[in-house]
C-alpha positions in Angstrom: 36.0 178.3 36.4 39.3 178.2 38.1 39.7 176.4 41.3 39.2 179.6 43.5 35.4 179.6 42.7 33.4 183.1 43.7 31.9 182.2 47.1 30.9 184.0 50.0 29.7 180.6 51.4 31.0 177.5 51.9 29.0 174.1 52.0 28.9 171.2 54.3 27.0 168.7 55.9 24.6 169.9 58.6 26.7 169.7 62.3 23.4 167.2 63.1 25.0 164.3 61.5 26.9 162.1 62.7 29.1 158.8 62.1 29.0 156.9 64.8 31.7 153.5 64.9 31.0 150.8 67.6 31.8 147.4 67.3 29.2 146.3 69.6 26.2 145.2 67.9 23.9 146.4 70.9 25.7 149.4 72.2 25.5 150.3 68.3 21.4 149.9 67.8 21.3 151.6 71.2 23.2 154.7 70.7 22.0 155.2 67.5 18.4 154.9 68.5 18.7 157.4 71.2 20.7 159.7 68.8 18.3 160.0 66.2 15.9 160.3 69.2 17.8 163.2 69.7 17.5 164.9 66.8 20.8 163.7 64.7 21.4 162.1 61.0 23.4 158.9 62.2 25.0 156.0 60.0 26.4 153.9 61.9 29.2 151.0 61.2 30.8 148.3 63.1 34.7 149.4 63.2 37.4 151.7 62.7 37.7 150.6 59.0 34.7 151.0 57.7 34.7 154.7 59.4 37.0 155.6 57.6 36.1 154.5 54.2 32.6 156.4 54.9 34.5 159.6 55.7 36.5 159.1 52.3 33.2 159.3 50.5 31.1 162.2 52.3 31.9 164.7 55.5 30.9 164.3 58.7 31.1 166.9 61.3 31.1 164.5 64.1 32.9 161.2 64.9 31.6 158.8 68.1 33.9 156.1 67.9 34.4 153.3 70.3 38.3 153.1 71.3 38.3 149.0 71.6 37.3 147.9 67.8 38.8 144.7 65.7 41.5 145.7 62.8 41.5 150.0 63.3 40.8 151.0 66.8 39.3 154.4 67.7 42.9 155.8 68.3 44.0 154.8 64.9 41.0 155.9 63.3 41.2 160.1 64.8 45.0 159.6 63.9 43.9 159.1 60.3 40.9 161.6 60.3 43.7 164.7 61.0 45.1 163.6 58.4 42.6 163.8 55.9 41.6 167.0 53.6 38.3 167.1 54.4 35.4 170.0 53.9 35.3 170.9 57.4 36.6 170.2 60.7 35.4 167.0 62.4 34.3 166.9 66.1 36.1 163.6 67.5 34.8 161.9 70.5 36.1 159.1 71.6 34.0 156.4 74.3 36.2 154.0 76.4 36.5 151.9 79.2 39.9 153.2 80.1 39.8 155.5 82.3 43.5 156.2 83.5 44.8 159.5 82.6 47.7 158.4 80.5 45.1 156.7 78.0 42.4 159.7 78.5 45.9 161.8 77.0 46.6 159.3 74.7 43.2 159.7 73.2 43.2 163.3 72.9 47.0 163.5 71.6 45.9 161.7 69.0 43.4 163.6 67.9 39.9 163.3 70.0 38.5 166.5 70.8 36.5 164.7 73.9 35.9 161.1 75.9 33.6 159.8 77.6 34.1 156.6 79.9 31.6 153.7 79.2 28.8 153.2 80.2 28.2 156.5 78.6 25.6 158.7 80.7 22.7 159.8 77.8 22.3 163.4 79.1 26.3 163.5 79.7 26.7 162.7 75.6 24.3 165.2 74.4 26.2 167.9 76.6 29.2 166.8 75.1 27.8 167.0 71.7 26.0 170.3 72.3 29.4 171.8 72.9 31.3 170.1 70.0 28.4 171.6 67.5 29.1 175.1 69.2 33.2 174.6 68.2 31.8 173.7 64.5 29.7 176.6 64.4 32.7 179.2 65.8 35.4 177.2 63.1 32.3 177.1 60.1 32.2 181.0 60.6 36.1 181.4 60.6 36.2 179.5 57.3 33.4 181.4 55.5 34.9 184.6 57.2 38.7 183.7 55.2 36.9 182.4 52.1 35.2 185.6 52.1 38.4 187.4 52.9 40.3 185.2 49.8 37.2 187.0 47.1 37.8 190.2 48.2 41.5 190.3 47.3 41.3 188.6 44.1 38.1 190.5 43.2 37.8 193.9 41.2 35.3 195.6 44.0 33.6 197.5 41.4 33.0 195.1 38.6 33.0 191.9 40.6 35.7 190.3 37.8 38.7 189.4 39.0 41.9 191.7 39.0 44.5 191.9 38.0 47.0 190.2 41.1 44.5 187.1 40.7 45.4 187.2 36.4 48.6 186.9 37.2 48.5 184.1 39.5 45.9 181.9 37.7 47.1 182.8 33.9 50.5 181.0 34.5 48.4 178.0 35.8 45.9 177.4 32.5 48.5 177.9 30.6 50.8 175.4 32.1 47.3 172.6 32.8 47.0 173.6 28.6 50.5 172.5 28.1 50.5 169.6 29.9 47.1 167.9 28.4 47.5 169.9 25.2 44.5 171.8 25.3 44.7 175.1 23.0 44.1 178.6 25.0 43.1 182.1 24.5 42.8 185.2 26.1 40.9 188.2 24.5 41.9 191.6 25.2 38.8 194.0 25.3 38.8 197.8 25.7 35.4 200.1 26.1 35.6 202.7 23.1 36.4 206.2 24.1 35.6 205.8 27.9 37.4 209.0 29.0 34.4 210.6 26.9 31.9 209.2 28.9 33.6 210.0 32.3 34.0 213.4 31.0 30.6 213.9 29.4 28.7 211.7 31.7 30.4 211.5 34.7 32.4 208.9 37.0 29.7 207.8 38.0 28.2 206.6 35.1 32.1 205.5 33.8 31.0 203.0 36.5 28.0 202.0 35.3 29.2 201.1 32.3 32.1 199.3 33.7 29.6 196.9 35.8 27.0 196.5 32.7 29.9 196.1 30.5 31.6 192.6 32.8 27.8 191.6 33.3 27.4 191.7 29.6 30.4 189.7 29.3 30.2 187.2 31.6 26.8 186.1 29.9 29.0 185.2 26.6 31.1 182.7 28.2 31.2 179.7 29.8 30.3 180.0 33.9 32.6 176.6 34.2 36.0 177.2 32.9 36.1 180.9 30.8 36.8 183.7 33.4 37.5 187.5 32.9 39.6 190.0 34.9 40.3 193.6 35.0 43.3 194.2 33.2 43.8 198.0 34.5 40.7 201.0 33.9 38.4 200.0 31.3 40.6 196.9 29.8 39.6 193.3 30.5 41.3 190.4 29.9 39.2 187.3 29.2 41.0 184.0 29.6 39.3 181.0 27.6 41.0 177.4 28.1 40.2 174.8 26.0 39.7 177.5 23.2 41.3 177.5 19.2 41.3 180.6 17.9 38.0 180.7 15.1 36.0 179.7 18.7 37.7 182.6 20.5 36.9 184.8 17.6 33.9 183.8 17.7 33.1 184.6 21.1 34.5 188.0 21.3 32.3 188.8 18.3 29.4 187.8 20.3 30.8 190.1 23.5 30.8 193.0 21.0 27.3 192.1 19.9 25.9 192.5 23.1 27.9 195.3 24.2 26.8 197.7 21.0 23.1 196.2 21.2 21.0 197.5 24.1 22.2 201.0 25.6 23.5 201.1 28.8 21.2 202.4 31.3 22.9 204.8 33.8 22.8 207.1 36.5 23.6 209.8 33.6 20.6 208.6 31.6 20.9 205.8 28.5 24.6 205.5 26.7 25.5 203.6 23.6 28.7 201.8 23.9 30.8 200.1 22.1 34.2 198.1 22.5 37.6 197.0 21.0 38.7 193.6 20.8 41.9 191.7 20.6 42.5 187.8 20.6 45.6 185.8 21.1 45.4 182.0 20.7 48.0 179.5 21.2 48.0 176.5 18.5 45.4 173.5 18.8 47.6 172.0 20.5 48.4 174.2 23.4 51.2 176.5 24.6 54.8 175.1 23.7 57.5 175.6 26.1 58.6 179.0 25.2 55.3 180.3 25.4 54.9 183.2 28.6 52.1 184.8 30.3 53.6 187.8 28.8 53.8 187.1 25.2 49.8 185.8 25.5 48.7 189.2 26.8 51.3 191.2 24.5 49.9 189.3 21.4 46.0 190.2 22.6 47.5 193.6 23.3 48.2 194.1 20.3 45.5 192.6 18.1 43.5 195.0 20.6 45.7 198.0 18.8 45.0 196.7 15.7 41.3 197.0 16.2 41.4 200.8 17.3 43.7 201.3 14.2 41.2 199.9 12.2 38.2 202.3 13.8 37.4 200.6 16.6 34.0 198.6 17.7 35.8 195.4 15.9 37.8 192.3 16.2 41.5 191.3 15.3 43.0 188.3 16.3 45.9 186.2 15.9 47.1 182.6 16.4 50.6 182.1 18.1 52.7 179.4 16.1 54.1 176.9 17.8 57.9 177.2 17.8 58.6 173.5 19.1 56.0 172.2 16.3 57.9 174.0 13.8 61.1 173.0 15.1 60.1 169.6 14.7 58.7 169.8 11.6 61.5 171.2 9.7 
């Protein structure tokens, strides 16, 4: 898949766990004891430095940190949590012994979401914490809330493929990843067979049903991890297959046009056979060369997809795309 995956959830750690950074062997066993007591996941480690390497290798939605460590202190370590990318906010609360204000605003300025002042009061902490997991609950539910925001507008809403404002954005992107690692890439342009005769015999209605059988039926053929289809514009889909020579890609719209003329479609109109068009365009085998445009990889399929109604439809044309710059060179 592309890197915009399909999600209407997005997953992290549990807001029970927590890493907790003290350099004091005691105060460490201690607090972590009476965390765990408390119902939290805690791994514990002995300074600022080794916080931070644990944080490189998983998320954790909350940081205790002693301020005073040896090498990176708590203030350097929140400073260098903000400016991580990391799955999900992280709740930073930072214990110390200082407690003038100018060091309680140094703390927070860079980057603590809370303090508490050593010795810390148990039933003070888990307040603390109580409130820091309800601020990771209200910022979790913002970021499913956007993510779910992001699907719907790169989505078709009534096939659940991806339209045609997301082909545009993403096509120029395989094709350029292709180029650079010289990966070959095709796209297959695919058209239902005389789909204003259903709507007009059938109904809108079941137009639609065969729409949302016919990207189901699709989607089965190709791969779930890189290959992705959109909606081109009414019944035409593109389908875009990195990583993909041509006799493959041929290959796998044959196999599309095998399921889609096998089992009827059942709809809301009663049983319909349908069939479908196909046209593929493939760069070489060793990807798109400089002169190659989004444009001239869907007007190729386009026109293979012509072809294929030409020839009576329910069939598959294709064609590879030389490589100008390989020919260029050879000569």
């Amino acid at each position: 898949m592309p890197d915009l995956e399909i999600a209407t959830t997005i997953t992290a750690d549990a807001p029970r766990t927590i890493l907790l950074a003290e350099d004091d062997p005691v105060a460490r066993m201690l607090m972590t004891r009476f965390l765990k007591k408390a119902g939290y996941e805690v791994d514990a480690v002995c300074d600022g430095a080794q916080a931070f390497d644990k944080m490189m290798e998983r998320y954790y939605p909350i940081l205790i940190s002693d301020w005073e460590m040896p090498g990176m202190d708590g203030l350097s370590l929140c400073k260098a949590v903000r400016n991580m990318q990391l799955d999900g906010y992280v709740y930073a609360l930072l214990l110390t012994a200082k407690d003038a204000k100018e060091h309680i605003i140094a703390g927070l300025e860079a980057g603590a979401d809370d303090y508490l002042v050593k010795p810390v009061h148990e039933p003070e902490l888990v307040a603390r914490l109580n409130a820091g997991r309800r601020i990771l609950d209200l910022e979790h539910s913002l970021r499913v809330a956007n993510q779910r925001n992001r699907v719907l507008s790169i989505t078709d809403a009534l096939t659940g493929a991806y339209n045609r404002r997301y082909l545009m954005e993403q096509l120029p992107r395989e094709i350029e990843r292709c180029r650079r690692y010289a990966y070959p890439l095709s796209v297959i342009m695919c058209d239902v067979d005389h789909f204003k005769q259903i709507n007009d015999e059938k109904g809108h209605a079941a137009g639609d049903d065969v729409l949302q059988l016919f990207v189901s039926r699709m989607q089965k053929a190709i791969r779930s991890n890189s290959d992705w289809v959109a909606r081109y514009g009414g019944e035409e889909f593109l389908l875009v297959l990195p990583e993909t020579e041509h006799d493959a890609a041929m290959l796998v719209a044959e196999k599309i046009r095998g399921l889609i003329g096998g089992p009827l479609f059942s709809t809301r109109s009663g049983d319909i056979r349908v069939t479908a068009s196909f046209g593929v365009a493939s760069t070489g085998p060793d990807g798109p060369d400089l002169a190659m445009k989004v444009e001239n990889l869907i007007k190729a399929a386009d026109q293979c997809l012509y072809r294929s109604k030409e020839a009576g439809r329910d069939c598959t044309m294709g064609v590879e795309i030389p490589n100008s710059l390989a020919i260029i060179l050879s000569a």
